[in-house]
Every structure is written in C-alpha cells, then in structure tokens.
VMD Tcl script that draws the C-alpha trace (Angstrom):
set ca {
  {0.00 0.00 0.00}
  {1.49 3.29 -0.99}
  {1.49 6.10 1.95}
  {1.56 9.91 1.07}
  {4.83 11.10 2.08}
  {5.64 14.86 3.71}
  {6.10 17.19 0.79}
  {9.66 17.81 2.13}
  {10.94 14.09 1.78}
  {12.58 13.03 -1.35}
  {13.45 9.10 -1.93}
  {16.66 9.79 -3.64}
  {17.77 13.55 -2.70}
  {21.47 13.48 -4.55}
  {19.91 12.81 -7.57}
  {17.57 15.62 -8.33}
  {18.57 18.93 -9.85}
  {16.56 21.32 -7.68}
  {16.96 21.76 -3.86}
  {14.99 19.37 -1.67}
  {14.59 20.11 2.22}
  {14.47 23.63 3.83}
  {18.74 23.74 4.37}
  {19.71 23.40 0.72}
  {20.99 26.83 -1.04}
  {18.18 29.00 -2.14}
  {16.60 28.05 -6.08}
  {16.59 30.57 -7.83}
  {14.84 30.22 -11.47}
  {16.92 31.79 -14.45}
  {15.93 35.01 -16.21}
  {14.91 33.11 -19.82}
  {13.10 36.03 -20.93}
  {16.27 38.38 -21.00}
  {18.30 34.97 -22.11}
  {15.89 35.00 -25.10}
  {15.79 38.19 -25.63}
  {20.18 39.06 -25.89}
  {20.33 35.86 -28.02}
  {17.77 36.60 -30.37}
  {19.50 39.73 -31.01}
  {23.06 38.00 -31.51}
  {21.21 35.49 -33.79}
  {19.77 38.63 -35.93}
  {23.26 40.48 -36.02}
  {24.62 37.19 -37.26}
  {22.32 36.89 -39.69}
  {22.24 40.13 -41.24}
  {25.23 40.26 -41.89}
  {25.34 37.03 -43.31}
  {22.35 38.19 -45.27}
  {24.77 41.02 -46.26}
  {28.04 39.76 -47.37}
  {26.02 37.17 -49.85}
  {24.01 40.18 -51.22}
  {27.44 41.82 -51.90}
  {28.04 38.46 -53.48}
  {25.89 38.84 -55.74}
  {26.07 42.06 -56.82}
  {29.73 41.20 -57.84}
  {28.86 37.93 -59.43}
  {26.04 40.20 -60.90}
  {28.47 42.57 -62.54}
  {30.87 39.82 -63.65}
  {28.28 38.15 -65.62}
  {26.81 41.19 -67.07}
  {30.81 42.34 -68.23}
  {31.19 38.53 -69.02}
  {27.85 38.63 -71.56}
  {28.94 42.64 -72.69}
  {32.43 41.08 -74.30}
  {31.00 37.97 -75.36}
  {28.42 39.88 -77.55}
  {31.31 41.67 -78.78}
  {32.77 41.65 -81.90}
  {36.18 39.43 -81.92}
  {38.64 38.82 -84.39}
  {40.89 36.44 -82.59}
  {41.31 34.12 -79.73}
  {41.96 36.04 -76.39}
  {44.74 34.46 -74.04}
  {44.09 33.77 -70.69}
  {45.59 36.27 -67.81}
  {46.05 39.05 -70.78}
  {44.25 42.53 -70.60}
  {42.09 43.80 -73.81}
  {39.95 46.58 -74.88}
  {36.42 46.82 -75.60}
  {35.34 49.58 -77.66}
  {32.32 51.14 -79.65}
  {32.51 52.48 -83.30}
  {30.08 54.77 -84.69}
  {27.29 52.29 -85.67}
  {27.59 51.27 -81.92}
  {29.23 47.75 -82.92}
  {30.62 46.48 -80.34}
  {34.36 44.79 -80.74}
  {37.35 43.93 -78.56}
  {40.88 45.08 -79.46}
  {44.58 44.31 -78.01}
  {45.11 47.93 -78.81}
  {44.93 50.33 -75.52}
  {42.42 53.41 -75.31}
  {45.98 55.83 -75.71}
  {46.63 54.74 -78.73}
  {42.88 54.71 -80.35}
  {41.59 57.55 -79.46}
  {39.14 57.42 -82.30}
  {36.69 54.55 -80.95}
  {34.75 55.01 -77.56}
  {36.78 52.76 -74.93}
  {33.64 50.90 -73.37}
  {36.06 49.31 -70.64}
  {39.17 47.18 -69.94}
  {39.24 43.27 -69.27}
  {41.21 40.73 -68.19}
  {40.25 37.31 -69.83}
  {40.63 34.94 -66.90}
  {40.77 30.94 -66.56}
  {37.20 30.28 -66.16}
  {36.06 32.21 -68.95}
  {34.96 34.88 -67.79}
  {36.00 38.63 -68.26}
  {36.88 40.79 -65.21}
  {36.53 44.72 -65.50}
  {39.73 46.02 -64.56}
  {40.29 49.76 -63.09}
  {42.69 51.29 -66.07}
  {44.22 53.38 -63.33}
  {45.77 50.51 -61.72}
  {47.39 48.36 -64.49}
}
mol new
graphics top color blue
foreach p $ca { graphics top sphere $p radius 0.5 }
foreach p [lrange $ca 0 end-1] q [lrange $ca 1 end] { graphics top cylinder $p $q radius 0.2 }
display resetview
C-alpha cells in the first residue's frame, strides 16, 4: 500500500537537480526572458550580416556576368589568351568589338572598358588606373 509522504521528503535527494529540504541553497529560477531576448539579437546580427556579405556576393557575381555577356556579344577577331588585358570599344554604328590595342593609342573609338580574360572564362573589368 502506498502512503503519502511529507512534501519535504525526497526518496533519492542526490539525484535531483533542484533543492529538496528547507537547508539546501536558495533556487533561484533563471531570467529566460532576457536569455531569449540578448540571443535573439546576436542570432539577428549574425544573420544580417550574413544576409549582407552574400548580397554583396551577388552584386559582384552580378556585374561579372553582365561584363562577361557585354564582351562575349562583342565583336572578336581572334582568340583572347588567358591572364592578358584587352579593350572593348564602340565604333560609330555602336558595334561592339574587342581590341589588343589600348584606349591611348585609339583615341578614335569610344573605350567601353578594360578586361582581363581569366581561366574560367569569364571577363573581369579592370580599373585602367591601376594596371
């Protein structure tokens, strides 16, 4: 037959994770709210920026294909080699067309930008400034 026990008796007391007779250490319950609430904020920051860097990502990878499809569309007359820097220009029926020849030298044609033809295909705007 089972007998009702004293509230303040406890079968196996070194086993449970909360205080059991009146002489054990205050309880004291932990503050989840503000736990929540500072790691749902860390969470966010994290996030965002996350959320961030891959929109910069794409931007780039954005403006890499659209320079990538620009020179492809272009005319060109021979076979670019990879790592070397060429010229993409406009005449005055707006053809497009890529030259070796640098935007000093021509100053006839509208310089539409400088490339750099890289392993993976693709073409890389280049600052002129910096070559």
């Amino acid at each position: 037959m089972n007998k009702k026990k004293p509230d303040n008796v406890v079968d196996s007391p070194m086993t449970m994770p909360y205080p059991t007779n009146l002489a054990a250490p205050a309880f004291t319950v932990p503050d989840v709210l503000t736990y929540k609430s500072e790691h749902t904020k860390i969470a966010s920051n994290y996030l965002d920026s996350c959320f961030e860097e891959l929109k910069q990502q794409y931007i780039k990878l954005a403006k890499l294909a659209y320079d990538t499809q620009l020179v492809y569309n272009a005319k060109i007359s021979f076979i670019p080699i990879v790592g070397r820097i060429y010229h993409l220009y406009t005449n005055d029926d707006n053809v497009l067309f890529l030259s070796m020849i640098e935007p000093e030298n021509w100053q006839k044609m509208k310089h539409m930008g400088t490339f750099k033809y890289s392993t993976n295909t693709t073409w890389i705007r280049i600052d002129t400034e910096n070559i």
